[in-house]
C-alpha positions in Angstrom: 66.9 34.1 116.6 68.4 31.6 118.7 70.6 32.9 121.4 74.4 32.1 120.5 76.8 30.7 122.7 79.9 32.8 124.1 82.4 32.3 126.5 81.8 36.2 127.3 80.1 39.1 126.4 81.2 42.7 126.7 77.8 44.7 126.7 77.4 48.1 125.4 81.0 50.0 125.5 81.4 52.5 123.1 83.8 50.9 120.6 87.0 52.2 119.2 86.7 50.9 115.8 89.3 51.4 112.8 86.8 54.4 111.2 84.5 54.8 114.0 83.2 54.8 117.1 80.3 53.6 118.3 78.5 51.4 121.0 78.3 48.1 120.3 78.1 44.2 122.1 81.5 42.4 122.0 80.7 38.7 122.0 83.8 36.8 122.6 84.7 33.3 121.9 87.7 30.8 122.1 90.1 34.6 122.9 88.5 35.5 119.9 85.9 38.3 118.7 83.4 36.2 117.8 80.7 38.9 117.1 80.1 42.9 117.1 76.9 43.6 117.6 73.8 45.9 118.6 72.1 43.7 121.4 73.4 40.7 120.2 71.6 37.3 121.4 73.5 35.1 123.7 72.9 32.5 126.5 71.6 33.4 130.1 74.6 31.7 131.4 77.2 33.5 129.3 79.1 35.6 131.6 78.7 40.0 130.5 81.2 42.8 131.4 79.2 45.7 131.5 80.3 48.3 130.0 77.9 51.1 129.4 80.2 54.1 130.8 83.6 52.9 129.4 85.4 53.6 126.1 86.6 50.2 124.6 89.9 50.3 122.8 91.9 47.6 120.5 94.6 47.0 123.3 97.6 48.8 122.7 100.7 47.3 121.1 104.0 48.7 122.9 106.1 47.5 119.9 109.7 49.4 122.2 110.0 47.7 125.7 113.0 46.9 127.8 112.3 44.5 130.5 116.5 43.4 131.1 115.9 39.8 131.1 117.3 37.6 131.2 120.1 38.4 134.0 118.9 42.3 135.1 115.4 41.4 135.9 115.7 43.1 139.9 115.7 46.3 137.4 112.4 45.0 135.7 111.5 41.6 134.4 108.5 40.3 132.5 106.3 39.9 136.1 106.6 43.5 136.9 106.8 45.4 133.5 104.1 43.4 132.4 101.8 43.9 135.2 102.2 47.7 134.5 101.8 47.4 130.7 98.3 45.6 131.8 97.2 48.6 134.2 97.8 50.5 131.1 95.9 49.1 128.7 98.6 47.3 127.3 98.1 43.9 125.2 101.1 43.0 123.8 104.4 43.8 123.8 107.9 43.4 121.8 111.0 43.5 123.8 114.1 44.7 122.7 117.4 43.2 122.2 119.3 44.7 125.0 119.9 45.7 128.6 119.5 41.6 129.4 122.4 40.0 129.7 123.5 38.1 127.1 121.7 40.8 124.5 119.5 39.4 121.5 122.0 39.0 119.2 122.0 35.5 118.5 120.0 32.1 119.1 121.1 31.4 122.8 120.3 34.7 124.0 116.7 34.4 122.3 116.1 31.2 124.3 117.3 32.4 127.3 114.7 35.2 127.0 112.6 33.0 126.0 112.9 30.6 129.2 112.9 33.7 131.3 109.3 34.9 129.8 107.5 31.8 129.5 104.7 31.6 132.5 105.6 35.4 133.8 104.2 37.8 131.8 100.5 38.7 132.0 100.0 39.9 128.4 101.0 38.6 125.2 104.3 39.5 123.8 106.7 39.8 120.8 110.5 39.9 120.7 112.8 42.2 118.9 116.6 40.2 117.6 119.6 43.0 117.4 122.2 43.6 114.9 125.9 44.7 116.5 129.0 44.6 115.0 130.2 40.6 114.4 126.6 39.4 114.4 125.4 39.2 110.7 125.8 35.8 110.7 123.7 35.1 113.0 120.5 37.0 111.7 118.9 34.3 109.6 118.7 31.7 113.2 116.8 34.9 115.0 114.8 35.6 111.9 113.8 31.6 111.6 113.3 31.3 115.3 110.4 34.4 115.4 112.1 37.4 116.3 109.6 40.5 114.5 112.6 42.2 113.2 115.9 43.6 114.5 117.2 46.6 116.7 120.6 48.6 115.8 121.9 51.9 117.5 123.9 54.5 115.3 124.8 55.9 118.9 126.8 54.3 121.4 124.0 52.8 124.2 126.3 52.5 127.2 127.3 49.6 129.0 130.4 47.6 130.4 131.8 44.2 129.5 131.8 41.4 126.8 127.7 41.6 126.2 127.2 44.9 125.9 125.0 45.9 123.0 127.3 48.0 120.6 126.6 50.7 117.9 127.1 49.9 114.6 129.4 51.0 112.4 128.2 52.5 108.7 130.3 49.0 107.2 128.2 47.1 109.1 125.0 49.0 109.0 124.6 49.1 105.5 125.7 45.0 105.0 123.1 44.5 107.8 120.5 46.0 105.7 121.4 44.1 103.0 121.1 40.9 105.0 117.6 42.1 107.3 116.3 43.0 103.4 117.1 39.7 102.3 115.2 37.7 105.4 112.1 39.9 104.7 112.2 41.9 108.3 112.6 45.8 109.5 115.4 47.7 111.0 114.6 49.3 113.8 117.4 52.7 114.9 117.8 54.9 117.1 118.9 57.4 115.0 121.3 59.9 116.8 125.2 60.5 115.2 127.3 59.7 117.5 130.3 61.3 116.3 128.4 64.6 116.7 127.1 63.6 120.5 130.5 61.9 121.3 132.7 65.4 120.6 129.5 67.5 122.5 129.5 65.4 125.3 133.3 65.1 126.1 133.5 69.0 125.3 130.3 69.9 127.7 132.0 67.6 130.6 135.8 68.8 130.3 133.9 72.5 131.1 131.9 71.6 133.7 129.0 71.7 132.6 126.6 69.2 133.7 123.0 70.0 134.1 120.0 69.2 132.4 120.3 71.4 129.8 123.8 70.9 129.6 123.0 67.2 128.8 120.1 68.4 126.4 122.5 70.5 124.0 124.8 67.6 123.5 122.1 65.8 121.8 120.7 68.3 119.5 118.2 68.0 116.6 120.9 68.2 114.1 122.3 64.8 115.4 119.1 62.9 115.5 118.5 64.6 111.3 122.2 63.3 110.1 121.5 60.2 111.4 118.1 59.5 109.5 119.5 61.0 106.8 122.6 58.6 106.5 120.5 55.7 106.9 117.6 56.4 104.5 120.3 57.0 102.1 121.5 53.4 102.6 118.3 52.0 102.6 117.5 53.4 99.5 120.4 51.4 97.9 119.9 48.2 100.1 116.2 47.8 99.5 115.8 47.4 104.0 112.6 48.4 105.7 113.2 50.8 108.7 111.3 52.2 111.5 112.7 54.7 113.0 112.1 54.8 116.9 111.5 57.4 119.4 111.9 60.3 117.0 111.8 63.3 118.8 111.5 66.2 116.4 109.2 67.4 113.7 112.2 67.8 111.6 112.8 63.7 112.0 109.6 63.2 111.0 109.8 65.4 107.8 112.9 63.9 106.6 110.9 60.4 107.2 107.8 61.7 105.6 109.8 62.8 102.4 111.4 59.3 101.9 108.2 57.6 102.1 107.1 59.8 99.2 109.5 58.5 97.4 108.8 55.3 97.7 110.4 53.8 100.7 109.2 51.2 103.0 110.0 53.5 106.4 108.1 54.1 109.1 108.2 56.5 112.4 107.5 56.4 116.1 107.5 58.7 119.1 107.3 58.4 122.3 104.8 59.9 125.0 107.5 61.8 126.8 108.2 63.6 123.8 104.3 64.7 123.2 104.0 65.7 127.4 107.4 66.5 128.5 109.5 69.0 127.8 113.0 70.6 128.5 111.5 72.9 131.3 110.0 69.7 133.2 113.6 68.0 133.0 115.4 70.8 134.6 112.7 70.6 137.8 112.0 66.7 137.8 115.9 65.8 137.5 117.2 62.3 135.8 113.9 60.9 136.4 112.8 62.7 133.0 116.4 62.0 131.2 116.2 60.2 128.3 118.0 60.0 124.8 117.1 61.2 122.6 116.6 64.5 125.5 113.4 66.6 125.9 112.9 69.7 123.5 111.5 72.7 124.3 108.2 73.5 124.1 108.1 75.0 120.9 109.9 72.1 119.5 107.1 70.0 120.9 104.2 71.7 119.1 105.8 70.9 116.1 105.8 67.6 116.9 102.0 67.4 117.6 101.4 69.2 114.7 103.1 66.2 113.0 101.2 63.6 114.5 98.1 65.6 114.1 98.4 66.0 110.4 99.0 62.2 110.6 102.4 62.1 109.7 103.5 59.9 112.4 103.0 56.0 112.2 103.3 54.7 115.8 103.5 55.7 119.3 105.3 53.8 121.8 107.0 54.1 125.3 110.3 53.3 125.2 110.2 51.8 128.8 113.5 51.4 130.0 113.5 51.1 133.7 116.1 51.1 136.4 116.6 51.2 140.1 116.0 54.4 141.4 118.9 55.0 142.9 120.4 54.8 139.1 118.2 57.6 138.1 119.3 60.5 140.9 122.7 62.4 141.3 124.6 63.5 138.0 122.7 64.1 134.7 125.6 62.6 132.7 126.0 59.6 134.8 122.0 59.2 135.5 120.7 56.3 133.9 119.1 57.4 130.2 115.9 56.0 130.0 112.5 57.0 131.3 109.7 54.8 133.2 106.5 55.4 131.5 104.8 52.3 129.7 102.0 52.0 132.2 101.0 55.6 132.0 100.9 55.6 127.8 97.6 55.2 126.6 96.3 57.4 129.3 98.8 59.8 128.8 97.8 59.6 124.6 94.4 60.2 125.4 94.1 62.8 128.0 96.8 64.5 126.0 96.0 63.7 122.7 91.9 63.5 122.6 90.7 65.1 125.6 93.0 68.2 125.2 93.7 68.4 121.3 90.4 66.7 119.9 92.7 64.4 118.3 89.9 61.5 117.1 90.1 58.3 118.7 90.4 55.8 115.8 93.5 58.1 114.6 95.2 57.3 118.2 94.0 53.8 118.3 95.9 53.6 114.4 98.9 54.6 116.2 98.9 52.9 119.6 97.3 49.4 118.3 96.8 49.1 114.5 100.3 50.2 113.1 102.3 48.8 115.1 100.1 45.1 114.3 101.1 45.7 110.9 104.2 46.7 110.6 105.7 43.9 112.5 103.3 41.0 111.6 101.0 40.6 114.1 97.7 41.8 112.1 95.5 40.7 111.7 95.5 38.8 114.6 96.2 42.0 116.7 95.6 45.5 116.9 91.9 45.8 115.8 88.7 45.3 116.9 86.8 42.9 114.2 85.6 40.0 114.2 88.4 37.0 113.7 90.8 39.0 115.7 92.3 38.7 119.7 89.8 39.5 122.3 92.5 42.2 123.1 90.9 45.5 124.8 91.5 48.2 126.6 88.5 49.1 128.8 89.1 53.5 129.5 87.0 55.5 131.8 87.3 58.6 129.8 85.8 60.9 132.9 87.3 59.7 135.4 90.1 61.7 136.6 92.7 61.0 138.9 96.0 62.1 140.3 99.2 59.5 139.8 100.7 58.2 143.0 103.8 56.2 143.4 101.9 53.1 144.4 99.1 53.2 141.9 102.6 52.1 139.6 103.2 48.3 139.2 107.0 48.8 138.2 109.0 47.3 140.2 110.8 50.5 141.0 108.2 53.0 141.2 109.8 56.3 139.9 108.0 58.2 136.8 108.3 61.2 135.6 104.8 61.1 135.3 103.7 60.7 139.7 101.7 64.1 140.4 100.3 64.6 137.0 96.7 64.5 136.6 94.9 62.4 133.7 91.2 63.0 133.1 90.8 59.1 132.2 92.0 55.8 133.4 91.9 52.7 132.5 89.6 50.9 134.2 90.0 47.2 132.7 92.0 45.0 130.4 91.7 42.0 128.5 94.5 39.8 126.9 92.8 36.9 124.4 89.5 37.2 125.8 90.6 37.0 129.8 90.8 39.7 132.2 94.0 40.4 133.1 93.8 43.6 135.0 90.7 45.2 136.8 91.1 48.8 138.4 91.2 48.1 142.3 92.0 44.4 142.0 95.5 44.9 139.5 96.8 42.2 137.7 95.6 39.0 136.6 98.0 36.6 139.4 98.2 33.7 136.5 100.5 34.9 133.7 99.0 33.3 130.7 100.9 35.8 127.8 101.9 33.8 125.1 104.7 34.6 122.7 103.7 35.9 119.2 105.7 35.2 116.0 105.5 37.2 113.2 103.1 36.2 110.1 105.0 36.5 106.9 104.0 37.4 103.7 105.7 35.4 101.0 104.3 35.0 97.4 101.3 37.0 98.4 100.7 34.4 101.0 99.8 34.6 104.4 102.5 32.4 106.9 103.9 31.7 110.4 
């Protein structure tokens, strides 16, 4: 057989496939999977990756980033976030609506993210519009210029000044459904009630109480299950698709899992922190480890795995939302609510989830890479190892164990929750379309080549862009 040209050859991983795994060549071509193979036939002069000890995983798809461009980028911008997302095995990401400044919420914004991205992020990424109170006529221009679908909190997300990203209201919720139903695209809540974590939180602060789990009991279970429950009910009559993000209970999950048998177009996520962390670790790491929705306890936590283990849960993501450090130290009510994780979450999902709990690797890769490609139109294009698809892998060391340091973190503030916590794998290379864009002792690629991915449509049974 005559030897077959490729720009590069990946040569004997062992392959992360949808339903298998097993070792195969990678022969890629043009960013593209150009051949899977067993000793497949290519040029002397092709450049090979060898790959013989290393796990080789569809690279994940963070689909629940904030990077705070444009305008907040000293917090984290494209560069540094997604340097980090690269260390981790990270291909593409989709960035949410808020925390830049002017928010996602209408064409401008989207092009001023848009300028503040292009030729600074090392992998490829996908972008998130938001829907706020006064903005529903505005969602067809975000839909029509690429967004993948739009963000909405049912809790109040902070913030000061005219562009802050507001909650919705239930008038504005439900026409927004209407509308995001219309244009085709998903809904994508945080689900808390913030009348319940409004009255809690005043009540908890007026006493003096103010400590971890102080901040934990004003964001119970019960307001994260009225909230999904309020908004499946409205999707039922509006026809919208939702994806729930960073669910943090079994109980959310259940409630999700009981609309989808009725014939809802819904979907779930969690987030590491919720599968590693728990309550105990946020009363002795401090605000490092707040988030919202809060740690649960442990017991609530093996619920949770049992969930994802039974393969109730759809997708897992890391809900990166980064800060100085200096915002995330002092007063847990006044601590900034978000934790810095995204370069630790495939390692953390497979040292956690496979080398612990025998979870099997194509049911991680479903939810780290595969899901999230199809719900929010990037598959097949993305998420999969097959020929046709993005030369988009995650190269994983699966014995080689380490201990996280500050500076093994490419944030730009380098606080975790994560920094003392030993893995038993690590990354050890990634590639983005075919190029390498991050090599274990060397970090990231210097030339930030991501491009931005639009959605593909489906209309008339047709495949779009």
């Amino acid at each position: 057989m005559d030897d077959k040209q490729f720009d590069l050859v990946i040569r004997k991983g062992t392959v992360v496939l949808i339903d298998a795994v097993r070792q195969v060549d990678i022969g890629i071509l043009d960013g593209k999977i150009a051949a899977l193979g067993e000793n497949l036939n290519y040029s002397g002069q092709t450049p090979v990756y060898e790959a013989e000890h290393l796990h080789i995983l569809p690279g994940m798809i963070d689909a629940h980033v904030h990077f705070n461009e444009p305008s907040l980028g000293h917090w984290e911008g494209f560069a540094t976030g997604s340097a980090a997302l690269a260390a981790g095995g990270c291909t593409t990401f989709i960035d949410m609506p808020l925390n830049g400044v002017p928010p996602t919420v209408r064409l401008s914004a989207l092009e001023q993210k848009l300028a503040a991205a292009k030729g600074h992020s090392v992998v490829d990424y996908a972008l998130w519009g938001g829907l706020v109170p006064g903005n529903i006529g505005n969602l067809q221009e975000l839909a029509e210029a690429g967004v993948i679908g739009f963000k909405a909190f049912m809790s109040c997300p902070g913030g000061e000044g005219e562009d802050i990203f507001a909650e919705v209201d239930d008038v504005t919720l439900y026409r927004g459904m209407k509308e995001i139903a219309r244009l085709g695209l998903v809904l994508a809540l945080h689900a808390e009630s913030e009348e319940i974590v409004s009255r809690r939180s005043a009540k908890a602060q007026a006493e003096g109480r103010r400590g971890a789990l102080d901040f934990v009991a004003t964001r119970p279970i019960a307001a994260e299950l009225e909230a999904v429950n309020r908004a499946l009910c409205y999707a039922e009559q509006t026809g919208c698709r939702l994806h729930f993000v960073h669910i943090s209970s079994a109980e959310g999950v259940q409630a999700i899992t009981e609309a989808k048998a009725k014939g809802l177009d819904v979907t779930v996520e969690t987030c590491p922190h919720y599968l590693a962390l728990t309550s105990a670790d946020l009363e002795q790491l401090g605000p490092v480890a707040k988030c919202a929705p809060p740690l649960r306890t442990a017991e609530d936590q093996d619920r949770l795995w049992a969930e994802l283990i039974a393969g109730r849960l759809d997708i897992l993501a890391s809900d990166h939302s980064p800060c100085p450090t200096s915002m995330k130290q002092g007063d847990f009510f006044e601590a900034w609510g978000g934790i810095s994780g995204a370069q630790s979450s495939m390692e953390l999902m497979l040292d956690e989830g496979h080398l612990r709990k025998n979870v099997p690797l194509p049911d991680l890769s479903r939810m780290l890479s595969l899901e999230p490609a199809k719900r929010f139109g990037l598959y097949p294009r993305k998420g999969v190892i097959a020929v046709g698809a993005d030369a988009d892998f995650a190269l994983v060391d699966m014995s080689r164990g380490y201990t996280l340091q500050a500076n093994d973190l490419l944030y730009r503030h380098k606080h975790s929750p994560y920094v003392g916590r030993t893995f038993e794998c690590r990354v050890q290379a990634t590639f983005c379309r075919g190029s390498k864009v991050y090599e274990l002792g060397e970090g990231a690629a210097e030339k930030a080549e991501g491009a931005w991915i639009r959605p593909i449509m489906i209309v008339g049974g047709e495949v779009g862009g």
